[in-house]
N, C-alpha and C positions, 0 to 999 in steps of 0.2 A: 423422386426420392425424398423422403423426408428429412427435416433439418434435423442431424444428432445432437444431442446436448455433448456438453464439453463432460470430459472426467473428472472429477471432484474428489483430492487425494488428500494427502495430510499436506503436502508442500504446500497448502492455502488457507492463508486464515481470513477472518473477519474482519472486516474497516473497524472494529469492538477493541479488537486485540492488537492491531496497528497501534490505535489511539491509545489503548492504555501503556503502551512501550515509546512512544512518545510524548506521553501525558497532556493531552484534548481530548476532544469531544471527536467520532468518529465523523461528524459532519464537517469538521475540519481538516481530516485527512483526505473525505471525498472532495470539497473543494480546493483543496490543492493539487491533487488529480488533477481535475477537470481544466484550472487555473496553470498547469505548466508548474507548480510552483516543485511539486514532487516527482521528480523526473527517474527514466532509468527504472521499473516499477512494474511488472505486466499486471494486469489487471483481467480477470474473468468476472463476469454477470452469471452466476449461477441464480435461477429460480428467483430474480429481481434482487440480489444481493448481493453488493459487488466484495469481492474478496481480493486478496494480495497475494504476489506468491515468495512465501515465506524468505528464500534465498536472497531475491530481488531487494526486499526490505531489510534484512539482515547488512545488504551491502549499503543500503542508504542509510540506516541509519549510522553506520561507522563514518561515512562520508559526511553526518551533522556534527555525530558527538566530536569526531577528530578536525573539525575544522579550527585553525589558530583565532586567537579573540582579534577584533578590529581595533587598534589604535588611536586614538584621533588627535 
């Protein structure tokens, strides 16, 4: 049976469009993927391009911007 490729809807956008709602470079969104740093996040390889699924990031980044400032 051949391998199906996964479905590709609008729920997913580009490591492009991550970065720019986070403001970097999307090679720094892939590296924190891969590094744990961006956790909580499904991640699909479509056609060698890894995308995010839109709801998933939506809830991380409320989980950055809401986080309280550190003290010292």
């Amino acid at each position: 049976m051949p391998y199906a490729k996964p479905v590709l809807t609008p729920d997913w956008m580009r490591l492009a469009e991550a970065a720019g709602q986070l403001g970097c470079h999307p090679d720094t969104v892939r590296n924190r993927i891969t590094a744990g740093t961006i956790t909580g996040v499904r991640v699909l390889r479509f056609d060698g391009v890894l995308r995010v699924h839109r709801e998933d990031w939506s809830r991380y980044m409320e989980s950055v911007t809401l986080q309280p400032a550190k003290v010292s």
